[in-house]
Backbone as numpy.savetxt, mean C-alpha at the origin, in Angstrom:
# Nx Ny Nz CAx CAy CAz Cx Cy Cz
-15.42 -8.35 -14.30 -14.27 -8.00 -13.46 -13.37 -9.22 -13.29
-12.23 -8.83 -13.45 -11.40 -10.28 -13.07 -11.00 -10.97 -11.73
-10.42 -11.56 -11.60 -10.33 -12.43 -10.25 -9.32 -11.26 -9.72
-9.10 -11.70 -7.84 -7.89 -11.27 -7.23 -6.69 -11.86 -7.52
-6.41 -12.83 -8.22 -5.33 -13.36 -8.73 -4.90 -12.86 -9.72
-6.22 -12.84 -10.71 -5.79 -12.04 -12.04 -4.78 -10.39 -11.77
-5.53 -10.09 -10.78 -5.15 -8.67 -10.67 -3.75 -8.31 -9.93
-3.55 -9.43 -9.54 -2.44 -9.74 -8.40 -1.09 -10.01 -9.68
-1.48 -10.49 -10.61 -0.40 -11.40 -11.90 -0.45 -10.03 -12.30
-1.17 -8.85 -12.73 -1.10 -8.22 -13.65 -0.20 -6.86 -12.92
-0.35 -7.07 -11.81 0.67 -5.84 -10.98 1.75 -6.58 -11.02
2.31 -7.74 -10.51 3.36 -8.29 -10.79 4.23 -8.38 -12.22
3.26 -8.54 -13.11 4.41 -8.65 -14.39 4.29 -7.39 -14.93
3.24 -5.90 -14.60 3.65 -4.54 -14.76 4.82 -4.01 -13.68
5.06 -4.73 -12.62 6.45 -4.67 -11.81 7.41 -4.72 -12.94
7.35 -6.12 -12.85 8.67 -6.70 -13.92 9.26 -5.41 -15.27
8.07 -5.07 -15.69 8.38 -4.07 -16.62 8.86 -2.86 -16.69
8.58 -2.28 -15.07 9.02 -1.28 -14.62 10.22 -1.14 -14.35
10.76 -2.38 -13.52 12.29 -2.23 -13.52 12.68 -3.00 -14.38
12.41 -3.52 -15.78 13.26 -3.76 -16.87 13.31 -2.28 -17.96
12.71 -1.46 -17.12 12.44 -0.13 -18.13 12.14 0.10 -19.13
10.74 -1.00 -19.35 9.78 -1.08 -20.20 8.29 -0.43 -19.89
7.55 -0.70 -21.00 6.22 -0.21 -20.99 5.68 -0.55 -22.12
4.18 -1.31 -21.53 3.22 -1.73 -22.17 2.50 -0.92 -23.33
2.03 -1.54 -24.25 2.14 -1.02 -25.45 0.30 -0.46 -24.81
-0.18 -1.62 -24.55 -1.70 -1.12 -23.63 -1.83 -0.16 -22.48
-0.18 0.27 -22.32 -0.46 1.55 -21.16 -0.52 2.81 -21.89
0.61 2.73 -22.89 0.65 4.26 -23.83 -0.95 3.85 -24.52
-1.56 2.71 -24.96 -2.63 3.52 -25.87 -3.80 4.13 -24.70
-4.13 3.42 -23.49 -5.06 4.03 -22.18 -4.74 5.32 -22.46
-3.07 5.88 -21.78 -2.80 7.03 -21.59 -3.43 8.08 -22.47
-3.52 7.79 -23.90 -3.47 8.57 -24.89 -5.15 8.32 -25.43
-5.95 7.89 -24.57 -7.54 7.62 -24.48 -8.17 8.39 -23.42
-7.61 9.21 -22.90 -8.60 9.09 -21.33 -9.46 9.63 -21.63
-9.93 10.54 -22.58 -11.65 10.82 -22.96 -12.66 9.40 -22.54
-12.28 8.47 -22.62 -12.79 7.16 -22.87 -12.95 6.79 -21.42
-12.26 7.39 -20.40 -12.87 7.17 -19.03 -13.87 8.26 -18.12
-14.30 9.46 -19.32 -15.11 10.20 -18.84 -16.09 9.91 -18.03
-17.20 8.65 -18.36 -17.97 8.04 -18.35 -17.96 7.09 -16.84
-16.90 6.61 -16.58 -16.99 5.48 -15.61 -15.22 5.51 -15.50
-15.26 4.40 -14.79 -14.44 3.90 -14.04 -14.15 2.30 -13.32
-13.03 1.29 -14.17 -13.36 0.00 -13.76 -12.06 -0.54 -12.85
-11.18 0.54 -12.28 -10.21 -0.16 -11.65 -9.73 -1.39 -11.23
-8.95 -2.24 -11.45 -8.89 -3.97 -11.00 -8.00 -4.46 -9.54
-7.59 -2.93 -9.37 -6.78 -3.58 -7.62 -6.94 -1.52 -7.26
-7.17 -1.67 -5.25 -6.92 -0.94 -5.03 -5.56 -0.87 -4.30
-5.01 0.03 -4.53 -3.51 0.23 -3.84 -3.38 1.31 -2.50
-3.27 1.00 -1.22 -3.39 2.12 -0.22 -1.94 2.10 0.25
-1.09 3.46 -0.48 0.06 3.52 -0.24 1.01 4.43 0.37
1.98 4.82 0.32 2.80 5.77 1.34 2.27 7.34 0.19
2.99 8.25 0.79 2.79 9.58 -0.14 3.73 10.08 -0.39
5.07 9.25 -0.55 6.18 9.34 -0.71 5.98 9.72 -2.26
6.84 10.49 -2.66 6.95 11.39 -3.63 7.55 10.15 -5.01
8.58 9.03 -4.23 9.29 7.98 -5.32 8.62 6.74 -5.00
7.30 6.60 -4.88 6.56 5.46 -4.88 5.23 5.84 -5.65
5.05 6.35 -7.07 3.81 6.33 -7.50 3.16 4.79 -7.88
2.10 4.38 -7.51 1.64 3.20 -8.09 1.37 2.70 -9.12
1.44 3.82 -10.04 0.73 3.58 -11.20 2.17 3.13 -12.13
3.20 4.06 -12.00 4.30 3.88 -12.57 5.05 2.67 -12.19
5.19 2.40 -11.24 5.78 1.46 -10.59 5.14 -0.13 -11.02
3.86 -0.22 -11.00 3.72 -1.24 -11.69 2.70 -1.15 -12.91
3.43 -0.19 -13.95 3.14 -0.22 -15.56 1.81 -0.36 -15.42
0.74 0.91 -15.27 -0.23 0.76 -14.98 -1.33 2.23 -15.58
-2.17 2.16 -16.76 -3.12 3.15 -17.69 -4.05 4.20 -16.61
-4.44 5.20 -16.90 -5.38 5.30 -16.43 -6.49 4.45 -16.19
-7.42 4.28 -14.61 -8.48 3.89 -14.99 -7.95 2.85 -14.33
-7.26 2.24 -14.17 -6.35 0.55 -13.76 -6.43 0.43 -12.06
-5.97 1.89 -11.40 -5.98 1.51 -9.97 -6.74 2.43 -9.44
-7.24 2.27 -8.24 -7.90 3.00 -7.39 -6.60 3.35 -6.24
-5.92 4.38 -6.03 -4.92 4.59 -5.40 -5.59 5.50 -4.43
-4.99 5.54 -2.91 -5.24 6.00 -1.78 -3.55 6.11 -1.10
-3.27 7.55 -1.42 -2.02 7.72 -0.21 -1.78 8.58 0.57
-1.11 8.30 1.56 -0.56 8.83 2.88 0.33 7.98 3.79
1.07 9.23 4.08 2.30 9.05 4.78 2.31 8.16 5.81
3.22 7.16 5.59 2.89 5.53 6.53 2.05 4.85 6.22
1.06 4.77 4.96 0.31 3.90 4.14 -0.19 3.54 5.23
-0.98 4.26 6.45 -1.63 4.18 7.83 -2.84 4.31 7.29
-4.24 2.95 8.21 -5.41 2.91 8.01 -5.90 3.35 9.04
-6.71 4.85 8.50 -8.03 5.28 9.32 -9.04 5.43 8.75
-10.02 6.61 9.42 -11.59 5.77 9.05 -11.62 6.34 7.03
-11.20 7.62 6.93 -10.79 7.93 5.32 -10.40 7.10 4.47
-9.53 5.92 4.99 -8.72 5.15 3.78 -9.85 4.17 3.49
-10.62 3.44 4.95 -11.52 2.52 4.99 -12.35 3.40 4.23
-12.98 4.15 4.23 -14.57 4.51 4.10 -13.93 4.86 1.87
-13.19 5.10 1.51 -12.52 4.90 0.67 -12.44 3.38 -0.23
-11.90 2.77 0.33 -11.97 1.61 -0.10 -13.11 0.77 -0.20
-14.00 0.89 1.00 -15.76 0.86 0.65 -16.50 1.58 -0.19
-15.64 2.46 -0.85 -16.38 2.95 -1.68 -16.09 2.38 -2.85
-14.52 2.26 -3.17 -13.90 1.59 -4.30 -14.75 0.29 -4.72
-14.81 -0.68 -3.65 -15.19 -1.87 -3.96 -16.60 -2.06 -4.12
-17.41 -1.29 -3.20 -19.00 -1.09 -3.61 -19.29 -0.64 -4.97
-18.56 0.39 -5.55 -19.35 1.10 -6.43 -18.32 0.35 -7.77
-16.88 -0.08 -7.88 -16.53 -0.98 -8.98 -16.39 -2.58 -8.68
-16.70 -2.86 -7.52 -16.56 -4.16 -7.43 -15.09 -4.90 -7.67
-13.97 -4.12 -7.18 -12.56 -4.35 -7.16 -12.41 -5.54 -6.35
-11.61 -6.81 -6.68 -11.45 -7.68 -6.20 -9.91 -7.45 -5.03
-9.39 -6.85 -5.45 -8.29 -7.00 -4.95 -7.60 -5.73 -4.11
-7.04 -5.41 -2.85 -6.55 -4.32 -2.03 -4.77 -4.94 -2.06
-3.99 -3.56 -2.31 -2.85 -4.04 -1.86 -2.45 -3.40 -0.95
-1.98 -2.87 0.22 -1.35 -2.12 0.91 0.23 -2.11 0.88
0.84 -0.88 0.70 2.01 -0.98 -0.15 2.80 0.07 0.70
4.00 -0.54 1.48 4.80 -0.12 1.99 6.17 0.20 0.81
6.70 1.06 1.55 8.39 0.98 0.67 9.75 0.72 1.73
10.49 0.86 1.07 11.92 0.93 2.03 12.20 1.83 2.30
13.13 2.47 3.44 13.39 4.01 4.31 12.28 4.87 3.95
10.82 4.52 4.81 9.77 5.23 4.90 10.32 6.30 5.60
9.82 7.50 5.58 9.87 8.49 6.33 9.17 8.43 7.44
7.91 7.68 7.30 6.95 7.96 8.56 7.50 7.09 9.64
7.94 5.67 9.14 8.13 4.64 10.02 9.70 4.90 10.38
10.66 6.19 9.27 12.06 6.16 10.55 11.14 7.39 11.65
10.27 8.48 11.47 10.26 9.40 12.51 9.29 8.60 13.54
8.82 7.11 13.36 8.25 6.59 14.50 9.10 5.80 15.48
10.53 5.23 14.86 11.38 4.72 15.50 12.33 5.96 15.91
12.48 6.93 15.22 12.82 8.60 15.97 12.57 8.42 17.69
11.39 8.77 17.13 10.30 9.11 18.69 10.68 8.02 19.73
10.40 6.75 19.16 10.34 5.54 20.34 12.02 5.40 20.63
12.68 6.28 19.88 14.49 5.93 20.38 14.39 6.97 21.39
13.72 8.10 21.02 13.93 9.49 21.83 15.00 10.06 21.48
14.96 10.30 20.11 15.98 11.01 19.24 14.98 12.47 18.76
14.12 12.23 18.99 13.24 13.27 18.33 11.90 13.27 18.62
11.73 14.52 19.02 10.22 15.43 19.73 9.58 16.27 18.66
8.54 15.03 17.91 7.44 16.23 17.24 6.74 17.61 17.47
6.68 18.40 17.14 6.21 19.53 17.17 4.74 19.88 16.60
4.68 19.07 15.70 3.21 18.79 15.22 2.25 17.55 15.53
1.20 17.61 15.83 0.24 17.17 17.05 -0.22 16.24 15.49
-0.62 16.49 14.08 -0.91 16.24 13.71 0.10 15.10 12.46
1.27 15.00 12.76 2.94 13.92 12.46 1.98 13.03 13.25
2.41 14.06 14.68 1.98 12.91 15.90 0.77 11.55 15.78
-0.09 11.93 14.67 -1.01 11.46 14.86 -0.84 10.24 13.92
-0.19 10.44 13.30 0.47 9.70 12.23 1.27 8.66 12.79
2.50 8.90 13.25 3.32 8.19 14.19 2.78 7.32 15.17
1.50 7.60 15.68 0.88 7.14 16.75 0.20 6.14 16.43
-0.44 5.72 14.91 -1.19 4.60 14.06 0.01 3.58 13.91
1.24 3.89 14.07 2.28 3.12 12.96 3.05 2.56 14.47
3.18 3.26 15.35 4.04 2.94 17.24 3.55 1.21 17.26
1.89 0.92 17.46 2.28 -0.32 18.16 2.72 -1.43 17.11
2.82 -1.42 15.73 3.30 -2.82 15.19 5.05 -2.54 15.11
5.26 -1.16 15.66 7.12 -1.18 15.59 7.48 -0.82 16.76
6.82 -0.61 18.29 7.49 -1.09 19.24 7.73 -2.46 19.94
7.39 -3.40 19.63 7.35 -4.53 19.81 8.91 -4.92 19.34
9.40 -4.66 18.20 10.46 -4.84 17.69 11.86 -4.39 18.78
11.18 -3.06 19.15 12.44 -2.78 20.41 12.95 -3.88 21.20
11.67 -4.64 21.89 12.08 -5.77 22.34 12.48 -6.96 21.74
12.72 -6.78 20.56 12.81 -8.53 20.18 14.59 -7.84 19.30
15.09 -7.75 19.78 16.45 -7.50 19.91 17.44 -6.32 18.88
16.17 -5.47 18.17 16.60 -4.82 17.01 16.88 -3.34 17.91
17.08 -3.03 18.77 16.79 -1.62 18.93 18.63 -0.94 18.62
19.49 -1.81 18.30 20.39 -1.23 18.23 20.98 -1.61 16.96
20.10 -2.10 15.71 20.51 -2.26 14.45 19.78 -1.70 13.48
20.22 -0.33 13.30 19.00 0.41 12.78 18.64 -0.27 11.07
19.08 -0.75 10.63 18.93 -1.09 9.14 17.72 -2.15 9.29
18.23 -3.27 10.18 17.01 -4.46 10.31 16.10 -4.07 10.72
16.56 -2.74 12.16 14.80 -2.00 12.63 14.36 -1.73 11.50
14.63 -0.65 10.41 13.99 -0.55 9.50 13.18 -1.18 8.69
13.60 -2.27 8.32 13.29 -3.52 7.69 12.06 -3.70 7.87
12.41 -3.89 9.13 11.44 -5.20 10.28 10.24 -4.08 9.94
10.17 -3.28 10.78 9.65 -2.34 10.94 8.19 -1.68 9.89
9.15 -1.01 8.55 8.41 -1.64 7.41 7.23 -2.67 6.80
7.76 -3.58 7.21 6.60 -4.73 6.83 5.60 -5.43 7.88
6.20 -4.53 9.58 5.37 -4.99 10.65 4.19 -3.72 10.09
4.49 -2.49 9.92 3.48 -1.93 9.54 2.47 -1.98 8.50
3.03 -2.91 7.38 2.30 -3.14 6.35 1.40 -4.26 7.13
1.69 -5.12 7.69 1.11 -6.08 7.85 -0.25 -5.44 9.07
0.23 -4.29 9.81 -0.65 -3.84 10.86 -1.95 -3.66 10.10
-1.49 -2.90 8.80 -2.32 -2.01 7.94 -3.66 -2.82 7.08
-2.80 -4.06 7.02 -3.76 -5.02 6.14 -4.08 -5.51 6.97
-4.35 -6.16 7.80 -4.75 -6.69 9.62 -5.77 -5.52 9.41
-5.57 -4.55 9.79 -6.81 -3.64 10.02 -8.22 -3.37 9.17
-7.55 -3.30 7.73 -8.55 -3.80 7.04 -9.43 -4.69 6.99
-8.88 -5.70 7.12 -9.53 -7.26 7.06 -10.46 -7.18 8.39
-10.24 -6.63 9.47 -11.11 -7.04 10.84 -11.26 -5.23 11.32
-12.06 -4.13 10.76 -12.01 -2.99 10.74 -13.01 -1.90 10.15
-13.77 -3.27 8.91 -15.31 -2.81 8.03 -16.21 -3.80 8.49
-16.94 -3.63 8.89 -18.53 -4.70 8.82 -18.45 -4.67 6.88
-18.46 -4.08 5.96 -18.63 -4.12 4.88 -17.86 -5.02 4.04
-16.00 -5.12 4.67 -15.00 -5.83 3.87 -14.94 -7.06 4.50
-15.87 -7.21 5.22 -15.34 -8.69 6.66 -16.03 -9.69 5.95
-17.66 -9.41 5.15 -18.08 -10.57 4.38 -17.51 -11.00 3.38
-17.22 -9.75 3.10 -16.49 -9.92 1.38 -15.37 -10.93 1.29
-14.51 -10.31 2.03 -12.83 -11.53 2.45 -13.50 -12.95 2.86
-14.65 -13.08 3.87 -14.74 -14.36 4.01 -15.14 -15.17 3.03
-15.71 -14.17 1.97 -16.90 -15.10 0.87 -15.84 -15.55 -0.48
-14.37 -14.85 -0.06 -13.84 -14.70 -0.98 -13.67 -13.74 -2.43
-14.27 -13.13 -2.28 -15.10 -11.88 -3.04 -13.81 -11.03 -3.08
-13.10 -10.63 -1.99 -12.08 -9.87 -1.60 -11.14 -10.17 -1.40
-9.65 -9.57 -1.61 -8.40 -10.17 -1.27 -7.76 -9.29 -0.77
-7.06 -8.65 0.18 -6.34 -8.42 0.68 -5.08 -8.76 1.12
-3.79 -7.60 0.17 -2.26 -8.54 0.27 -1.49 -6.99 0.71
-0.31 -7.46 1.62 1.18 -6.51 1.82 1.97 -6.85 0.86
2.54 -5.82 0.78 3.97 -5.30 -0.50 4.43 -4.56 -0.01
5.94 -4.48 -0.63 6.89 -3.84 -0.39 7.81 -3.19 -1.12
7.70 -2.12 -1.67 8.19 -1.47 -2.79 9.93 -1.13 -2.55
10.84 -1.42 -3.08 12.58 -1.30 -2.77 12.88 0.22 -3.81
13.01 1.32 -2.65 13.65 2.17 -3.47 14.99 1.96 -4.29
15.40 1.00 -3.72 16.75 0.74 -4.56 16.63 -0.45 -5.73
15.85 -1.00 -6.00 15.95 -2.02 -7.27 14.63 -1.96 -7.75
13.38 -1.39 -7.53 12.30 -0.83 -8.21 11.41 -2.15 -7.86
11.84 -2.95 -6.97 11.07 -4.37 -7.61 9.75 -3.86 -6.20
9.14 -4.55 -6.44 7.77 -4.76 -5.26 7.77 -6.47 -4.85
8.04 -7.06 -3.43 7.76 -7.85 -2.87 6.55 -7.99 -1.78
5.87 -8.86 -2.42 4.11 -9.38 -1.98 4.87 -10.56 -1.09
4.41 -9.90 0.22 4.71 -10.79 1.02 4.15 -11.10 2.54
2.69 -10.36 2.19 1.67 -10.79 3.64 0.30 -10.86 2.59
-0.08 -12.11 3.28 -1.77 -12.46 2.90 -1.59 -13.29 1.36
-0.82 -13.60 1.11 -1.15 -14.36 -0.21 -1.42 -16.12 0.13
């Protein structure tokens, strides 16, 4: 298995390729193999990301079958499913590396600044529940002077939740808590730009 660095370089320069609107000559031959992953499974990063319909992981950073262990939902929000998930990922392939992967104009994180503006009353208990994981790393922001610039709330907002998300991980498993300390494990935030395709790694590195 390769390092968390390794795996970290290899999503990064399958970024690069994605928005140069390329593709790896080693992704079409995977693609056109997958009999060959009947058997097993060696994924090299897991990705726990939004379920946004224009953020697939695999595409986004030029990536074969077999390459990621992907986990999504709306607000790339950690509960006990994503954890007990990712303990599974890393127990049973020994994945060095977690990314948690936000994007830009999340849906989940504008209907959580919705709610906390009081622009809007969920109707479903189960949004709610959603909204309610993602509230405390983006009300804090109300106070620190954004509540009337919705673009920077957004922003901000965004990557306070990514960062909640990977925070939670790291101090959230008795299972992932040795691993990160021993170094075994890496845990990083990203930020996927619907508008220029690029992904910025920019918590935990």
């Amino acid at each position: 298995m390769i390092t968390a660095q390794q795996a970290l370089t290899s999503l990064k320069e399958g970024n690069q390729r994605f928005v140069s609107g390329l593709q790896s000559i080693e992704t079409r031959v995977r693609q056109m193999h997958s009999t060959e992953l009947v058997e097993g499974q060696a994924p090299f990063a897991i990705v726990l990301g939004c379920s946004d319909s224009r953020v697939p992981a695999e595409i986004i950073f030029d990536q074969g079958l077999g390459d990621l262990f992907v986990i999504r939902v709306a607000g790339n929000i950690v509960a006990p499913s994503q954890i007990g998930s990712i303990e599974y990922a890393v127990s049973q392939f020994g994945t060095p590396l977690v990314v948690v992967l936000g994007h830009s104009q999340c849906g989940a994180v504008a209907a959580t600044i919705d709610v906390l503006s009081h622009r809007e009353t969920l109707a479903s208990s189960h949004v709610l529940s959603i909204v309610n994981r993602i509230r405390p790393s983006v009300e804090p922001l109300f106070d620190a002077g954004l509540r009337d610039d919705r673009p920077k709330l957004m922003q901000a907002a965004v990557r306070a939740n990514v960062r909640a998300s990977a925070n939670h991980l790291r101090h959230g498993s008795a299972m992932l808590e040795p691993l990160i300390a021993a170094g075994s494990l890496t845990i990083v935030g990203a930020e996927y730009s619907l508008e220029n395709g690029e992904v910025d790694f920019f918590e935990g590195l």
